[in-house]
matplotlib code that plots the C-alpha trace (Angstrom):
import matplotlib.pyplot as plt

x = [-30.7, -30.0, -31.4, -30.4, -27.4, -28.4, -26.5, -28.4, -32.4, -33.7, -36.6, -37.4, -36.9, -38.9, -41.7, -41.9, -40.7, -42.7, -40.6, -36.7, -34.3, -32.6, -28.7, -26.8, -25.5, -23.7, -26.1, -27.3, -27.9, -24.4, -24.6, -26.9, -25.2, -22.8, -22.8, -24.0, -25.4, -28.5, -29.7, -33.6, -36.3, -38.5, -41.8, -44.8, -42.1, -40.4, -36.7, -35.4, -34.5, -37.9, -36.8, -37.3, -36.8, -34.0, -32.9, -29.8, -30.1, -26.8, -27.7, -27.4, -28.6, -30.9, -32.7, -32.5, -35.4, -38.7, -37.9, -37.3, -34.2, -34.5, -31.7, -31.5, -31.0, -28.9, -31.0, -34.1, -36.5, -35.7, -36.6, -38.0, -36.9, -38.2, -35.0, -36.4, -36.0, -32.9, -31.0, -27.2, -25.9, -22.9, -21.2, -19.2, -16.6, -18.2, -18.1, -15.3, -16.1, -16.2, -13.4, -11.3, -12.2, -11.0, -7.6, -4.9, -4.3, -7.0, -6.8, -3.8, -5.3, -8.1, -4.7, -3.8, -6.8, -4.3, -2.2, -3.9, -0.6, 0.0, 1.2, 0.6, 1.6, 0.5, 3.4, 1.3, -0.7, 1.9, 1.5, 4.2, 3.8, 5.5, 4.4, 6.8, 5.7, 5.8, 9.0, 6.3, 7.2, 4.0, 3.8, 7.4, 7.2, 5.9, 3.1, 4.2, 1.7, 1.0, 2.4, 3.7, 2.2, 5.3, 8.9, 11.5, 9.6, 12.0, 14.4, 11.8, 11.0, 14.0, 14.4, 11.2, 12.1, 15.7, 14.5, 11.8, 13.4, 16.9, 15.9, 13.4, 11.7, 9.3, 6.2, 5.6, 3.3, 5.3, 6.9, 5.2, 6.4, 7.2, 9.7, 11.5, 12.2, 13.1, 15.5, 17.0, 17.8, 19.7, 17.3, 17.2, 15.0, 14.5, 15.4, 15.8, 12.2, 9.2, 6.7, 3.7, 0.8, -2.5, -5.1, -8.9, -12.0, -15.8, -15.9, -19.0, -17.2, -14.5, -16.9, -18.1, -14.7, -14.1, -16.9, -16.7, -13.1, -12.3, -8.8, -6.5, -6.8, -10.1, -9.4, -11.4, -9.9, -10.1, -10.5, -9.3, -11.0, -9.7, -11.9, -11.8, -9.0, -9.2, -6.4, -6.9, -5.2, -5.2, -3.4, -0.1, -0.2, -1.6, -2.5, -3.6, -4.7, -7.6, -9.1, -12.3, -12.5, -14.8, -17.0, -13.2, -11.9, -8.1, -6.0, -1.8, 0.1, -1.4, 1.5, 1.0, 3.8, 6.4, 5.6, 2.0, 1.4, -0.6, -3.1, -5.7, -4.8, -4.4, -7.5, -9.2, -7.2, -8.9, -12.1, -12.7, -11.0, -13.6, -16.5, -15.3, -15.4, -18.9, -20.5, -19.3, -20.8, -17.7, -18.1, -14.4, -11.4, -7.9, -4.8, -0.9, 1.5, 4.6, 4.3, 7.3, 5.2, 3.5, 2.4, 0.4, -0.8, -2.0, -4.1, -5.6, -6.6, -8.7, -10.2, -11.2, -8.8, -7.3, -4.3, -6.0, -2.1, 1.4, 4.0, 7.6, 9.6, 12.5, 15.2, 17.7, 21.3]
y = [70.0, 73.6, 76.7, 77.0, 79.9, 83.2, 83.8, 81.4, 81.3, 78.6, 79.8, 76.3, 72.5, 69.1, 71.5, 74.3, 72.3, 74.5, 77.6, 78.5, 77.7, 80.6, 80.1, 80.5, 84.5, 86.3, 88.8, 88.7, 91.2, 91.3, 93.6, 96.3, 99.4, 98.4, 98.7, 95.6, 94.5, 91.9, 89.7, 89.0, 87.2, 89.2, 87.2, 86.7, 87.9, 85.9, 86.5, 87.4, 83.6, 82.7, 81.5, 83.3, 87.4, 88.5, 92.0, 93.5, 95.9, 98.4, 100.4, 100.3, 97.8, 99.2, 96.4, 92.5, 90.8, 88.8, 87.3, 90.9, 92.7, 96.5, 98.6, 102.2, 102.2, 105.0, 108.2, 106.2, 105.0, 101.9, 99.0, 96.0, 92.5, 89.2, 87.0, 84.1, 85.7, 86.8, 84.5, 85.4, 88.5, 90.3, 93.4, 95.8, 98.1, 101.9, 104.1, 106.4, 109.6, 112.4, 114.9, 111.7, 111.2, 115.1, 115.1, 115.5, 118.6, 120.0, 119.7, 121.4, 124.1, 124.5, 124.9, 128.9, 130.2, 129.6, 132.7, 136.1, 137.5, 134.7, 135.5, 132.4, 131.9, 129.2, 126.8, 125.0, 122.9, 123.4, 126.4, 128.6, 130.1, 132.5, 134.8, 137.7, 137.5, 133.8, 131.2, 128.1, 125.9, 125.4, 129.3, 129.2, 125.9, 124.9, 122.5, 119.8, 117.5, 116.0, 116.8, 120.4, 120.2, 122.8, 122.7, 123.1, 123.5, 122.4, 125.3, 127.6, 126.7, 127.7, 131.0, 131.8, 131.3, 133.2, 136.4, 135.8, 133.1, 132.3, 128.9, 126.5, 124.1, 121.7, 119.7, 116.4, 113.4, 111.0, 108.3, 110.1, 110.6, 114.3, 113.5, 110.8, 113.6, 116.3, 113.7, 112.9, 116.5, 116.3, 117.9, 116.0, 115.8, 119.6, 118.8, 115.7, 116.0, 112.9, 113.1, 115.7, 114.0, 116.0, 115.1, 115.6, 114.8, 115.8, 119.4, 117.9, 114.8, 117.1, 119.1, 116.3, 115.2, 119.0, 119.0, 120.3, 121.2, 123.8, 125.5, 125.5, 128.4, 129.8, 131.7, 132.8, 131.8, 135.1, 135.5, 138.1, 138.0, 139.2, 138.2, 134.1, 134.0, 133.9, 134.0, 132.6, 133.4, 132.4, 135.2, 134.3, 130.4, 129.6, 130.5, 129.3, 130.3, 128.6, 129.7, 128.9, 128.3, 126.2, 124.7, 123.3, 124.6, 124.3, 125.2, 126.0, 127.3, 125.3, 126.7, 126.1, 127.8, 125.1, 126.4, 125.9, 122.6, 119.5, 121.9, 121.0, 125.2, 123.3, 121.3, 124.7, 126.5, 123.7, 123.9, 128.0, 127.2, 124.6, 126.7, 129.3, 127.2, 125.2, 128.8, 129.8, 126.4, 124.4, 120.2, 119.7, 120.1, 120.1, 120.3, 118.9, 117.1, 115.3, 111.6, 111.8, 113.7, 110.6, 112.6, 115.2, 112.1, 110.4, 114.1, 114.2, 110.9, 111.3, 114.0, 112.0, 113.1, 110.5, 110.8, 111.6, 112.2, 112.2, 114.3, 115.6, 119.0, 118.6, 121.6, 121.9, 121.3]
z = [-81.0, -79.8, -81.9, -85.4, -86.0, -85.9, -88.9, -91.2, -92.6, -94.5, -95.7, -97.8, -97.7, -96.5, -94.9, -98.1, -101.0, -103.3, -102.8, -103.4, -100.6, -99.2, -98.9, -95.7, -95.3, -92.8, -91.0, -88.1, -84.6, -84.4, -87.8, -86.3, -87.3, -89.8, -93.2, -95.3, -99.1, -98.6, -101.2, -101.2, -102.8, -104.1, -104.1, -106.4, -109.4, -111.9, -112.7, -116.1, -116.7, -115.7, -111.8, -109.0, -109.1, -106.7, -105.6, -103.7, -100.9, -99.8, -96.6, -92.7, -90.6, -88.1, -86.4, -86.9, -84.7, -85.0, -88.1, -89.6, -91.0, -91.2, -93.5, -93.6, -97.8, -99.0, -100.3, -99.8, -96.8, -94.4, -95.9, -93.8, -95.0, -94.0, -92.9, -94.4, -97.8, -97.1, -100.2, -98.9, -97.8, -95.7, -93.8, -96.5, -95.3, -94.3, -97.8, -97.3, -95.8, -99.1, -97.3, -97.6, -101.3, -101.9, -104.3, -102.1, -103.9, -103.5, -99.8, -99.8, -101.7, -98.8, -96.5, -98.2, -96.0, -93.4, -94.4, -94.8, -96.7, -98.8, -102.6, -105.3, -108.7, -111.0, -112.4, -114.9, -112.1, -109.4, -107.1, -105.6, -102.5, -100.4, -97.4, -96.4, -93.0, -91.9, -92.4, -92.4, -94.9, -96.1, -97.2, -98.8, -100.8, -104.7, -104.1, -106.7, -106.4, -109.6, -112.8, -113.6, -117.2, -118.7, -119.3, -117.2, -114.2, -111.4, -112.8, -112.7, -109.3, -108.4, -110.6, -108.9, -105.2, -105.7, -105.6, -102.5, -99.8, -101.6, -101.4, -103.5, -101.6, -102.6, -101.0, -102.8, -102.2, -100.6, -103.3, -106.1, -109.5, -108.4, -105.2, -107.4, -110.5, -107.7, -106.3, -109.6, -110.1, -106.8, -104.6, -100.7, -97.9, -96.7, -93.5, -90.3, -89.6, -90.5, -93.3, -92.6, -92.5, -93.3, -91.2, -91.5, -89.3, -89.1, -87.6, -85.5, -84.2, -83.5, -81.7, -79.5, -78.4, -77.3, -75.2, -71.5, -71.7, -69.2, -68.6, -66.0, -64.0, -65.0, -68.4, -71.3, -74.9, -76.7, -80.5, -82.5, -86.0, -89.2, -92.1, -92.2, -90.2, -86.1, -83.6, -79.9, -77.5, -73.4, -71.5, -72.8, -72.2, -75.7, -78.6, -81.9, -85.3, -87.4, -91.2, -92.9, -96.5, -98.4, -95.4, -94.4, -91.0, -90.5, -87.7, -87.2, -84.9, -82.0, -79.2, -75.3, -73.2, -72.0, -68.4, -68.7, -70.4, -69.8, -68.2, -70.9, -72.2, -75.9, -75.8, -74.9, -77.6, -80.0, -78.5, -79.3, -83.0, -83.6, -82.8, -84.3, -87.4, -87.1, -86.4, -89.9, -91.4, -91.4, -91.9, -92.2, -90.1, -91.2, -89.5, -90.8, -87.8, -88.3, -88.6, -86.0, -83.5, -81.5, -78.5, -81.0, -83.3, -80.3, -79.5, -82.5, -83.0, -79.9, -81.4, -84.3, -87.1, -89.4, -92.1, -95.5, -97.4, -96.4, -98.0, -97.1, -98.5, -100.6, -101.3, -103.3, -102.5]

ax = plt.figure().add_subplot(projection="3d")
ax.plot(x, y, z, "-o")
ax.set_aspect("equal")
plt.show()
């Protein structure tokens, strides 16, 4: 016979007929690192139906070796388990990373830190934005995510922006409840371009990928400070912008000259922004790219960012 499968203990039978038989489980080296929920026997204790006491373990498994499964339990000390009184267990998908958990919202909310002029005004739980300086539609738009809680609120939107930009517009979750009463009141898609998605990533992992990145042609990035906002600037290849607010770092205005790209000068642009960022105590990084835009979602995703909402601007015709 060849060796028994990694994957299974029996812990009794023919040879220990006086004890309970484990059951076959799914762990196993190959789970070293993930994330699993282990099922144990808990000897020399009697169960609450008078059987054999059990327990369940949720952690990381950091060993599996010599008969021995080790797991990293969450807010407590690793935990050694003998395999044979492992009853059944199994990998569980990784617990969702808390900046992903954040209201969408919210996270848009984070985003104002990105415009030192910006003017807001509550519309029940809506916000309305505008910035005399910037045409971003992200500083001229209601955020209508979620309901407005007051009446009338898409023709006060409008009343509102009339007198600033001449034009409401409006960012909405994608398929929400918000998008489909804007389009019943005849608003339309704002414009030709994809959904935004708004991306977020560990400032640290972020950090990592950066690592090492040099420009072309031997240039400093240069900040220019102003409160929580930064500007970078190479020469006048690139430039971008990031803000810190609430231990989130975001970034806009990412802009390497057409003559000048694929030089890395972007990457290096990032690179100074993120620092900037994790010196001020930042965890999170935020940024917002059209789902459209695969060469900048393929950029991203290398650095570790991942979509935590989509939405798209409506205006009305």
């Amino acid at each position: 016979m060849g060796a028994p499968d990694a994957t299974q203990d029996v812990a009794a039978g023919p040879d220990r007929p006086d004890e309970p038989t484990t059951g076959q489980h799914l762990l196993g080296p190959h789970v070293v690192g993930q994330r699993v929920v282990v099922r144990r026997l808990v000897r020399g204790e009697t169960g609450p139906t008078g059987g054999p006491a059990f327990t369940d373990v949720l952690g990381t498994c950091l060993s599996w070796g010599d008969g021995r499964c080790v797991v990293a339990v969450e807010g407590g000390t690793p935990l050694t388990i003998a395999a044979a009184d492992i009853v059944s267990g199994k990998p569980v998908p990784a617990r969702p990373s808390p900046r992903l958990r954040v209201d969408p919202a919210a996270a848009q909310r984070r985003a104002l830190a990105l415009w030192s002029d910006l003017a807001t005004e509550p519309l029940g739980d809506w916000l309305l934005r505008h910035s005399p300086t910037s045409a971003a539609r992200r500083a001229n738009s209601v955020l209508a995510m979620g309901p407005a809680g007051v009446d009338a609120p898409l023709e006060r939107v409008t009343a509102w922006y009339a007198s600033r930009t001449g034009r409401a517009i409006a960012a909405v979750l994608t398929g929400s409840a918000e998008e489909r009463a804007f389009r019943a009141a005849g608003w339309a898609a704002e414009s030709n371009d994809g959904d935004t998605l708004f991306q977020v990533a560990g400032v640290a992992q972020v950090a990592r990928a950066l690592r090492g990145v040099v420009p072309d042609g031997g240039d400093e990035p240069q900040p220019d400070q102003q409160g929580d906002l930064v500007t970078v600037r190479i020469g006048d290849r690139a430039t971008g912008v990031a803000a810190y607010a609430d231990d989130w770092v975001g970034f806009r205005s990412i802009h390497v000259h057409p003559d000048h790209r694929r030089r890395g000068l972007g990457l290096a642009v990032m690179a100074a922004l993120v620092e900037w960022g994790a010196e001020r105590g930042a965890t999170t990084a935020y940024l917002q790219v059209l789902a459209d835009n695969a060469p900048a979602l393929a950029l991203y995703g290398g650095l570790g960012f991942t979509t935590h909402h989509a939405y798209r601007y409506l205006a009305e015709r």
